[in-house]
N, CA, C and O of each residue as an XYZ file, in Angstrom:
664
protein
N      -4.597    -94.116     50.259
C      -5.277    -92.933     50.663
C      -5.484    -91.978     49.486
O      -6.305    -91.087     49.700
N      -4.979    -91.989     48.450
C      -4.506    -91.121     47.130
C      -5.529    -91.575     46.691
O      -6.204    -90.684     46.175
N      -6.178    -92.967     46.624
C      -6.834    -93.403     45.854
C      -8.204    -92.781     46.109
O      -8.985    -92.609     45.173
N      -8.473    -92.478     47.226
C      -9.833    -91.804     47.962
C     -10.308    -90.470     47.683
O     -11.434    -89.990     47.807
N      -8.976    -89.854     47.188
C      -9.656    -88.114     47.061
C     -10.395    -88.387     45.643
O     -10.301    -89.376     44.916
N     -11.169    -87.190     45.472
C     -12.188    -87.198     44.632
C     -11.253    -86.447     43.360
O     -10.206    -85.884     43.678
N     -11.631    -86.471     42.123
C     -10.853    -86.052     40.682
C     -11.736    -85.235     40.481
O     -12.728    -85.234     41.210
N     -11.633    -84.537     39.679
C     -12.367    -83.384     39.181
C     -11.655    -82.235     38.504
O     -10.517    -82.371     38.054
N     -12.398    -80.990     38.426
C     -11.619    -80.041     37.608
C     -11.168    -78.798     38.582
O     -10.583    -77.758     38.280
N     -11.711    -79.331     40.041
C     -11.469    -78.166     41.090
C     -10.248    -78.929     42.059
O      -9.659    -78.404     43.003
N     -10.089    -80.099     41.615
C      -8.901    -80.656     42.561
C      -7.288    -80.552     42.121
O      -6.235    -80.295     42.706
N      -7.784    -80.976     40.450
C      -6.712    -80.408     39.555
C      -5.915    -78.999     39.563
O      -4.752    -78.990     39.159
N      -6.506    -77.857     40.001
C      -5.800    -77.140     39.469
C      -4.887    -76.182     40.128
O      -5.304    -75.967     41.267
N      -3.810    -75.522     39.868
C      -3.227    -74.921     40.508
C      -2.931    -73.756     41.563
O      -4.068    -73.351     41.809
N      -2.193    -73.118     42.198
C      -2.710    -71.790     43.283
C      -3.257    -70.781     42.150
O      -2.277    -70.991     41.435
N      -3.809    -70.106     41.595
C      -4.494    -69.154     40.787
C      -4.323    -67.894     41.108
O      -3.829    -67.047     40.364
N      -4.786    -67.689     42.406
C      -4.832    -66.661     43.173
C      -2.921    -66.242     43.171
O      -2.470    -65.358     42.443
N      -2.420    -66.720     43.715
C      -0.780    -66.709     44.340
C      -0.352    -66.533     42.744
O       0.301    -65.571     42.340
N      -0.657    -67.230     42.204
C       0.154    -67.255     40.763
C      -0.295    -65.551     40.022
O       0.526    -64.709     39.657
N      -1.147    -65.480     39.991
C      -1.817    -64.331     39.466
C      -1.099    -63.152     39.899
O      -0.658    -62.244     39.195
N      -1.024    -63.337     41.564
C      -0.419    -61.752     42.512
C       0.813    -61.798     42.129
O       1.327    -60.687     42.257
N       1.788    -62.868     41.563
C       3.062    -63.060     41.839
C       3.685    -62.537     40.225
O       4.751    -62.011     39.906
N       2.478    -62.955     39.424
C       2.757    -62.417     37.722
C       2.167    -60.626     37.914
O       2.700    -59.847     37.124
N       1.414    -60.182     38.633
C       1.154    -58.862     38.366
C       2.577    -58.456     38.690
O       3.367    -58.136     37.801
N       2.970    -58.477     40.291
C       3.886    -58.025     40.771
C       4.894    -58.381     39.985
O       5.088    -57.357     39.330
N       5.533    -59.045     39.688
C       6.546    -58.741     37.999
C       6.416    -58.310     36.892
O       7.315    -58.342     36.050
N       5.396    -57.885     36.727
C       4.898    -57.097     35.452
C       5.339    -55.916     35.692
O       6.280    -55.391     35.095
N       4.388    -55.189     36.996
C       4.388    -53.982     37.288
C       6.037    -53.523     37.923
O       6.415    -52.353     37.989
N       6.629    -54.380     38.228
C       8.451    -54.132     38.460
C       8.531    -53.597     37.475
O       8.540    -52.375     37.324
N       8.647    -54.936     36.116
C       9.218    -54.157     34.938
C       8.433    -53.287     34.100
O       8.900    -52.875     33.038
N       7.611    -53.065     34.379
C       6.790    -51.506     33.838
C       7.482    -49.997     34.673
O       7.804    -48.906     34.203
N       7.521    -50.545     36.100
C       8.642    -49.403     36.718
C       9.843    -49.242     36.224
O      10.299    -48.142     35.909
N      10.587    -50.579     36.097
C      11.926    -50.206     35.705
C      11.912    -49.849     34.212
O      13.080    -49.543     33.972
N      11.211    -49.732     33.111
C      11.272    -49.764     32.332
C      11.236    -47.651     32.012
O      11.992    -46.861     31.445
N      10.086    -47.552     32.664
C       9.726    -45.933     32.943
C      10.903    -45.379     33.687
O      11.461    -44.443     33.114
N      11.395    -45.747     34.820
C      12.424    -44.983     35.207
C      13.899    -45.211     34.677
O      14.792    -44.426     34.997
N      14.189    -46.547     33.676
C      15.367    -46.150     33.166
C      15.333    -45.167     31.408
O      16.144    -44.348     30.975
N      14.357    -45.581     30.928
C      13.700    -44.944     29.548
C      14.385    -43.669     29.507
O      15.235    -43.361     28.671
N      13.954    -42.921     30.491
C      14.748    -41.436     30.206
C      15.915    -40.975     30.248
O      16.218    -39.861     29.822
N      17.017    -42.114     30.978
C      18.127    -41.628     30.901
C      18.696    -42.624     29.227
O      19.913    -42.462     29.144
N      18.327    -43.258     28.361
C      18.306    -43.823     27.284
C      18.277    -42.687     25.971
O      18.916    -42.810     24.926
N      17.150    -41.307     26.408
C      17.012    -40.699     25.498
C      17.838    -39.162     25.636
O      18.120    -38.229     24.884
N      18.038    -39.536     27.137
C      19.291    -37.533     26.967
C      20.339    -37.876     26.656
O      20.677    -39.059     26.660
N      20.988    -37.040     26.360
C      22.266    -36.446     25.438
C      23.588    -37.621     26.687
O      23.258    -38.215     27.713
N      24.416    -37.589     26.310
C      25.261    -37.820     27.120
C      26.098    -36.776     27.925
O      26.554    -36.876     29.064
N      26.174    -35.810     27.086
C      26.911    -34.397     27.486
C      25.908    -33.456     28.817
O      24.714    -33.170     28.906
N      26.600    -33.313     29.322
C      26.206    -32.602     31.132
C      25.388    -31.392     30.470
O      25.525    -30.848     29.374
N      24.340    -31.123     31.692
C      23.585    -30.466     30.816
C      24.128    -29.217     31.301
O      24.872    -29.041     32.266
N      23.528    -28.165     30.285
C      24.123    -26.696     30.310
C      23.656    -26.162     31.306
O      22.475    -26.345     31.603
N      24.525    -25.336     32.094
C      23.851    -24.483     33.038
C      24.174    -22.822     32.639
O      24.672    -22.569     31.542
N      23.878    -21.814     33.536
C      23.897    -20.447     33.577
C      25.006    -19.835     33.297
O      25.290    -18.980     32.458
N      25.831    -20.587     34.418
C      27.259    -20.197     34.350
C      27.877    -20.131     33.369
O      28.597    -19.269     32.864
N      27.441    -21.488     32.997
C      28.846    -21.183     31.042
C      28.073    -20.145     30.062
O      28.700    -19.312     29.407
N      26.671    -20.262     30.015
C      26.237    -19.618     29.385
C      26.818    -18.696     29.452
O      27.323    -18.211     28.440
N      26.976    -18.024     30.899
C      27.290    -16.377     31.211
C      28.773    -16.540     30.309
O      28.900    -15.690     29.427
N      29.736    -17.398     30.423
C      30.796    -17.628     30.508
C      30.906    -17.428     28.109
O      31.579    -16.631     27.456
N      30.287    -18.132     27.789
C      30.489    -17.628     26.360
C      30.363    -16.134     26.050
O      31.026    -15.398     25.319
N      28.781    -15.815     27.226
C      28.771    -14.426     26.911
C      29.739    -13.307     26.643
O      29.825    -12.398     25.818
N      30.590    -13.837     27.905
C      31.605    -12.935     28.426
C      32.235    -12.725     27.485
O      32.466    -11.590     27.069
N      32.726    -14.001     26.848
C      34.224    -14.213     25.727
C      33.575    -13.473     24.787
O      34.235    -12.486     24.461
N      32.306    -13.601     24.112
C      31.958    -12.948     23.357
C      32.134    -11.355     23.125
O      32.523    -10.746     22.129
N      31.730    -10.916     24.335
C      31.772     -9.202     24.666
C      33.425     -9.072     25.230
O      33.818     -7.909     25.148
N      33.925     -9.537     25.497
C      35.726     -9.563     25.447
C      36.310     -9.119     24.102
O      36.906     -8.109     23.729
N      35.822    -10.521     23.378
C      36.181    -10.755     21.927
C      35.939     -9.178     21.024
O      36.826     -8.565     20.430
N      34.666     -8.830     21.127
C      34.786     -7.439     20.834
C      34.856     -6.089     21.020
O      34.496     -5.158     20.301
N      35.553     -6.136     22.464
C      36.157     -5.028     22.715
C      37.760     -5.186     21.923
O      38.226     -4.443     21.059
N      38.126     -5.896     22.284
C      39.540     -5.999     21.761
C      39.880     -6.000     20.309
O      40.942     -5.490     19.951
N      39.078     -6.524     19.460
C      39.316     -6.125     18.095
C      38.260     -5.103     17.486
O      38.081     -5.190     16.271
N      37.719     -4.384     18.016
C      36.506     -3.305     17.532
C      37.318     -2.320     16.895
O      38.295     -1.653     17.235
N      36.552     -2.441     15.769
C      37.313     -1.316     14.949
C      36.664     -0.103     14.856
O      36.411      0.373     15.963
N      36.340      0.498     14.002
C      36.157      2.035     13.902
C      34.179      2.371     14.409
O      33.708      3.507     14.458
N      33.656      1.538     14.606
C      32.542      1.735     15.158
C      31.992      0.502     15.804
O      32.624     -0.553     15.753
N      30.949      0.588     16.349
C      30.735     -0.432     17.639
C      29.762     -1.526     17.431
O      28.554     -1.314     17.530
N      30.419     -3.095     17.045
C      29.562     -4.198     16.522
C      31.189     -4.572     15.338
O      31.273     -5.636     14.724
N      32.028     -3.730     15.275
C      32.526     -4.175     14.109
C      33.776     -4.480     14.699
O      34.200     -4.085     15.785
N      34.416     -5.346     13.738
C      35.631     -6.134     13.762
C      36.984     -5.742     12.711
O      37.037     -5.585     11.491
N      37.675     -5.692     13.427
C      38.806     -5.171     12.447
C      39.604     -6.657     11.899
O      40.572     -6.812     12.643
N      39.557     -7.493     11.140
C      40.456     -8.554     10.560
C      41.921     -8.936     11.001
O      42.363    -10.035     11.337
N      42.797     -7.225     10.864
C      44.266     -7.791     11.571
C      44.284     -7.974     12.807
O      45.201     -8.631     13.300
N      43.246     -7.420     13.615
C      43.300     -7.317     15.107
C      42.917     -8.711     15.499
O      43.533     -9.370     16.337
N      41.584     -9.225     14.666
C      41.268    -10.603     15.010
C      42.441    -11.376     15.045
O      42.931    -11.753     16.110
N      42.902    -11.625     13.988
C      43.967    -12.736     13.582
C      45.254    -12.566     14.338
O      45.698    -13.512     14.988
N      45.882    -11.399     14.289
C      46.783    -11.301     15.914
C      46.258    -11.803     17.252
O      47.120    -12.462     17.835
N      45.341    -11.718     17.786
C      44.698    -11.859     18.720
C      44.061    -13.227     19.007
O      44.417    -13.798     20.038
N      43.082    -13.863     18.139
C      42.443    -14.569     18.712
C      42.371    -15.608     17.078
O      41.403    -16.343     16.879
N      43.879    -15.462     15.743
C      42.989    -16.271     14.564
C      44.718    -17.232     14.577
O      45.457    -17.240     15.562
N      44.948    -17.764     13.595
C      45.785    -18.798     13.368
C      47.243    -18.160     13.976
O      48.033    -18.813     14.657
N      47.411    -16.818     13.599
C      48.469    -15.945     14.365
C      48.429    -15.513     15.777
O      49.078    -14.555     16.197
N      47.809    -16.097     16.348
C      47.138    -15.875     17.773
C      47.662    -17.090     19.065
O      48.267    -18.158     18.970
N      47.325    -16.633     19.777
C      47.691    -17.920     21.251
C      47.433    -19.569     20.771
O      46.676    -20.026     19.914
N      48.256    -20.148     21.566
C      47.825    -21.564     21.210
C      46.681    -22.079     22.177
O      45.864    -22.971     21.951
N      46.824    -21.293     23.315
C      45.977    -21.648     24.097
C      45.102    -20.693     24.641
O      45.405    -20.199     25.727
N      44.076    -20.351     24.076
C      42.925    -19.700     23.694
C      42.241    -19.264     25.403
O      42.019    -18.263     26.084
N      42.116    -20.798     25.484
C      41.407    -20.661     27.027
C      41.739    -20.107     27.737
O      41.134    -19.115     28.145
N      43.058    -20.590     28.274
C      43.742    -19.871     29.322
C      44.139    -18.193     29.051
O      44.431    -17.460     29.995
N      44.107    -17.765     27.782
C      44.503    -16.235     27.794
C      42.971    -15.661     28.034
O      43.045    -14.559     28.578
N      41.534    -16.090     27.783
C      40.625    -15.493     28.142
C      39.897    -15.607     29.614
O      38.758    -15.262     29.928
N      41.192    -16.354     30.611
C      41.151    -16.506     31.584
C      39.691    -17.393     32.322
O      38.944    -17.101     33.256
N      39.762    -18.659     31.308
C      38.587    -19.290     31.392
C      39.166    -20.415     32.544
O      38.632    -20.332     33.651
N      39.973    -21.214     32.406
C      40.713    -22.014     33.385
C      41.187    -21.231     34.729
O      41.262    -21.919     35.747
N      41.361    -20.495     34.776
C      41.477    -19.333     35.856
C      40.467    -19.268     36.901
O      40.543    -19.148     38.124
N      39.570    -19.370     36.145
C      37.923    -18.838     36.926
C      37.451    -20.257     37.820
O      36.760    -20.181     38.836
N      37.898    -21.400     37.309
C      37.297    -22.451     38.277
C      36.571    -23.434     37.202
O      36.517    -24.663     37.217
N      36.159    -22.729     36.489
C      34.733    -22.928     35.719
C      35.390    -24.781     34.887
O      36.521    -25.247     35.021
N      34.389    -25.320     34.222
C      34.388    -26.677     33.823
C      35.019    -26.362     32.441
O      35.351    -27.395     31.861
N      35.263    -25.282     31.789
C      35.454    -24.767     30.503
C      36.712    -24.976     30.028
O      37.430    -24.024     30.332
N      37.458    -26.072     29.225
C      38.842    -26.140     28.693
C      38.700    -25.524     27.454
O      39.730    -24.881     27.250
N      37.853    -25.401     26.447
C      38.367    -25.377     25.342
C      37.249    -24.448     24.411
O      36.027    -24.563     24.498
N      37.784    -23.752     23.743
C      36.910    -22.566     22.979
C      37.285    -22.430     21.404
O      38.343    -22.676     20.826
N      36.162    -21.996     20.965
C      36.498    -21.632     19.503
C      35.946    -20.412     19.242
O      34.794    -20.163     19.598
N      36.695    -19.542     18.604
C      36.186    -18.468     18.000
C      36.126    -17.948     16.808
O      37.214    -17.482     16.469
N      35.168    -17.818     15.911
C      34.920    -17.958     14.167
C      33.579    -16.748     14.126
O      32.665    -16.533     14.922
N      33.895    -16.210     13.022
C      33.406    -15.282     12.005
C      32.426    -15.618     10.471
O      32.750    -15.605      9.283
N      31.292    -15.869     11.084
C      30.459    -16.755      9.750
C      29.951    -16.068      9.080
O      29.600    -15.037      9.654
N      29.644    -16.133      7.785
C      28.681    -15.301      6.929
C      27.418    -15.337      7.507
O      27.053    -16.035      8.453
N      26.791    -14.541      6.874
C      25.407    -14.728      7.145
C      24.861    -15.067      5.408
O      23.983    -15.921      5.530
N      24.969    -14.864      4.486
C      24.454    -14.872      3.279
C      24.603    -15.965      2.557
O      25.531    -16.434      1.898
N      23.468    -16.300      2.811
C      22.687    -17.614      2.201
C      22.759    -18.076      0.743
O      22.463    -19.160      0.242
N      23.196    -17.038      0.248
C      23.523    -17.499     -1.294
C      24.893    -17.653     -1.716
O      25.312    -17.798     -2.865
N      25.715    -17.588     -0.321
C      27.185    -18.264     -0.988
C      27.205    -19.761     -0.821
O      26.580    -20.540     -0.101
N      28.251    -19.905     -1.844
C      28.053    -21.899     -2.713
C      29.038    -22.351     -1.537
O      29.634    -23.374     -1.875
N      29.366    -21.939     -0.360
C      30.440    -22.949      0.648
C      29.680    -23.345      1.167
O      28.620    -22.793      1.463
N      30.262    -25.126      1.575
C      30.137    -25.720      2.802
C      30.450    -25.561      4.237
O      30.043    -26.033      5.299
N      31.416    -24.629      3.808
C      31.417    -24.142      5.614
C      31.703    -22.506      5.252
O      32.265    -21.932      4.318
N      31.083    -22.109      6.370
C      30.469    -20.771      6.433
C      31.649    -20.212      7.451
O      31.334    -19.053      7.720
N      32.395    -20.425      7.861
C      33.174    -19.730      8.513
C      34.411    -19.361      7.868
O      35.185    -20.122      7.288
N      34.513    -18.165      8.023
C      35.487    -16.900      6.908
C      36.561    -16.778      7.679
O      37.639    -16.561      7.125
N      36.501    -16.880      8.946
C      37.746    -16.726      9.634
C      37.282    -17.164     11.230
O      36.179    -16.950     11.733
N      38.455    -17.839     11.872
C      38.311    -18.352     12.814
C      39.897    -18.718     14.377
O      41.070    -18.671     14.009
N      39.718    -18.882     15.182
C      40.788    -19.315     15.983
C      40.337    -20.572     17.579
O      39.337    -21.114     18.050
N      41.356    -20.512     17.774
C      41.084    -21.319     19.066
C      41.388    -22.996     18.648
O      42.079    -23.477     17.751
N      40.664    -23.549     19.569
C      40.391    -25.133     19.132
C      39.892    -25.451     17.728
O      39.475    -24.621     16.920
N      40.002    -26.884     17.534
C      39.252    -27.201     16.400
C      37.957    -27.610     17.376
O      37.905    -28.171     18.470
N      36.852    -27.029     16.408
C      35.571    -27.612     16.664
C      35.061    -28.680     15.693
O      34.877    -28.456     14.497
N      34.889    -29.618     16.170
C      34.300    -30.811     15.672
C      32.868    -31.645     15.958
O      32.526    -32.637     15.316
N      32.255    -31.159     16.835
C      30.984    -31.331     17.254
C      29.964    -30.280     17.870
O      30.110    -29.063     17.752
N      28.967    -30.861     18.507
C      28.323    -30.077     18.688
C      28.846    -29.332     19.882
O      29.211    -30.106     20.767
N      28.992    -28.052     20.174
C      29.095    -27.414     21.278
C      28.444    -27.286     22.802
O      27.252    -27.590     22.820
N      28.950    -26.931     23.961
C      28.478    -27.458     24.937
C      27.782    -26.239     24.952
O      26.554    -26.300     24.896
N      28.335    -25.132     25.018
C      27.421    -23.691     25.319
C      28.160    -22.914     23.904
O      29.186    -23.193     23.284
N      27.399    -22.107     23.771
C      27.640    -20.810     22.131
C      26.630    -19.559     22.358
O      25.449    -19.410     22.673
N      27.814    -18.691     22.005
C      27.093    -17.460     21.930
C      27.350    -16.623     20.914
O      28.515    -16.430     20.566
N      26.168    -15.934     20.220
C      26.409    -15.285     18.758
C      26.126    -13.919     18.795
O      25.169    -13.430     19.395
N      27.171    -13.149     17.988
C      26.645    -11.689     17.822
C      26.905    -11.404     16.623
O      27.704    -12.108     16.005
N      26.353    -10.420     16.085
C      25.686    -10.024     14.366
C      26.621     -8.839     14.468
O      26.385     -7.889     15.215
N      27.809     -8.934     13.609
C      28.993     -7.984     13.404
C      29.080     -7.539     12.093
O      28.600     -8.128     11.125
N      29.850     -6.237     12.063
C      30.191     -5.837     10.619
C      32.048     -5.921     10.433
O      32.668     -5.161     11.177
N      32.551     -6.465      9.851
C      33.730     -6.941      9.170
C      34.234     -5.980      8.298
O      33.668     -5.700      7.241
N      35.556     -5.313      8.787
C      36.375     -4.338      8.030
C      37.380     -5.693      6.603
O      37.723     -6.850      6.844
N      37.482     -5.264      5.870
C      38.132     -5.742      4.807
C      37.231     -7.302      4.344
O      37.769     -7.954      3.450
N      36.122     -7.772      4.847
C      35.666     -8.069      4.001
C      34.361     -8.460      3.350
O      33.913     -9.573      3.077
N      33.850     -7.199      3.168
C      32.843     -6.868      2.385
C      32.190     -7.540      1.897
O      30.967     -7.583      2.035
N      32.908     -8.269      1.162
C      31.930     -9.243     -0.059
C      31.943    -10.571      0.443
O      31.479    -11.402     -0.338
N      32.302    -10.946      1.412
C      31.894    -12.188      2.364
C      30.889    -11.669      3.442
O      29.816    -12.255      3.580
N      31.148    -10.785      4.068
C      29.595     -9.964      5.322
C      29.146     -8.549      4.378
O      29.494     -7.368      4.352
N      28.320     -9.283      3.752
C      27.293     -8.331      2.863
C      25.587     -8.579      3.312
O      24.957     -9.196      2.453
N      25.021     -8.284      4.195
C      24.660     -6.783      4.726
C      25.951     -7.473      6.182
O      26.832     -6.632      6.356
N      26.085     -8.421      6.882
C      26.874     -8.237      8.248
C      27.479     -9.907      8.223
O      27.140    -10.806      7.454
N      28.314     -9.944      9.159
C      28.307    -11.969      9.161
C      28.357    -11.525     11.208
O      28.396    -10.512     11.906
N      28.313    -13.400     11.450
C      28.493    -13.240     12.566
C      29.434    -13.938     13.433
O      30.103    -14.877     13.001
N      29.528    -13.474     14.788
C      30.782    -14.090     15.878
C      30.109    -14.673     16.414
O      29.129    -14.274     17.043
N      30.803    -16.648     16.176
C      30.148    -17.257     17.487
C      31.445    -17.699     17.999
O      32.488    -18.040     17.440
N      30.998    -17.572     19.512
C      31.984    -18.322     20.168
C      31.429    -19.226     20.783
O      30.336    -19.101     21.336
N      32.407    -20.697     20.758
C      31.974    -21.852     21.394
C      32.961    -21.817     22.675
O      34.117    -21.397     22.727
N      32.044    -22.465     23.839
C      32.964    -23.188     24.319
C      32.655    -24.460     25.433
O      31.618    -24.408     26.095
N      33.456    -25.420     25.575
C      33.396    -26.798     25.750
C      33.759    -27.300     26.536
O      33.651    -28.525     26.589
């Protein structure tokens, strides 16, 4: 009976149609999956920032200088820092600015005093500092443009306070 069908180039050949729908439809899968995993490939790994901490550096920030403000308002008194918040200071930073207290996701803070002047020869710009070691990039930071009692010739016209925290 095999022997009876007719040969040709229309008997030969395969489903076309079926084959065709069955290669789009795997294409277009992995064109989806490709688009919807892509973007989580290129964000950060670190949770993204919200309001709250933001508010939450703010705070430490405007804390930070009420408590060591020295003789006019923006400025920092040096012994007050370093009792307070520099190597002579708490070990545990967080918890005295009542950051673990609050609920909030926030363990760990740094607080440092940077130049601003671009023509000093250091690699690191921070003149004085406390809290954690910072070693990367920060989760939230907040900066304010201070004037520095005793030292002058490191905040010449001002340096500034950032506080991190993580």
């Amino acid at each position: 009976m095999r022997e009876n069908l007719p040969r040709g180039p229309r008997t030969e050949r395969a489903q076309t149609t079926q084959d065709f729908v069955i290669g789009i439809g795997i294409f277009l899968l992995a064109v989806a999956f490709v688009f919807s995993f892509l973007p989580s490939l290129l964000s950060p790994y670190a949770p993204a920032v919200d309001g709250g901490d933001a508010a939450q550096a703010d705070r430490v920030a405007g804390e930070v200088l009420e408590t060591v403000e020295g003789n006019g308002t923006q400025e920092v008194n040096v012994t007050a820092f370093n009792e307070t918040y520099g190597s002579t200071g708490s070990d545990d930073l967080a918890a005295q600015l009542g950051l673990r207290s609050s609920g909030s996701a926030i363990d760990r803070v740094n607080i440092s005093i940077e130049t601003l002047n671009p023509s000093k020869e250091t690699s690191n710009r921070t003149i004085i500092g406390g809290g954690d070691t910072y070693e990367g990039s920060p989760r939230v930071s907040s900066a304010r443009i201070v004037r520095v009692t005793d030292l002058e010739e490191d905040c010449d016209p001002a340096c500034r306070l950032v506080v991190r925290v993580w």
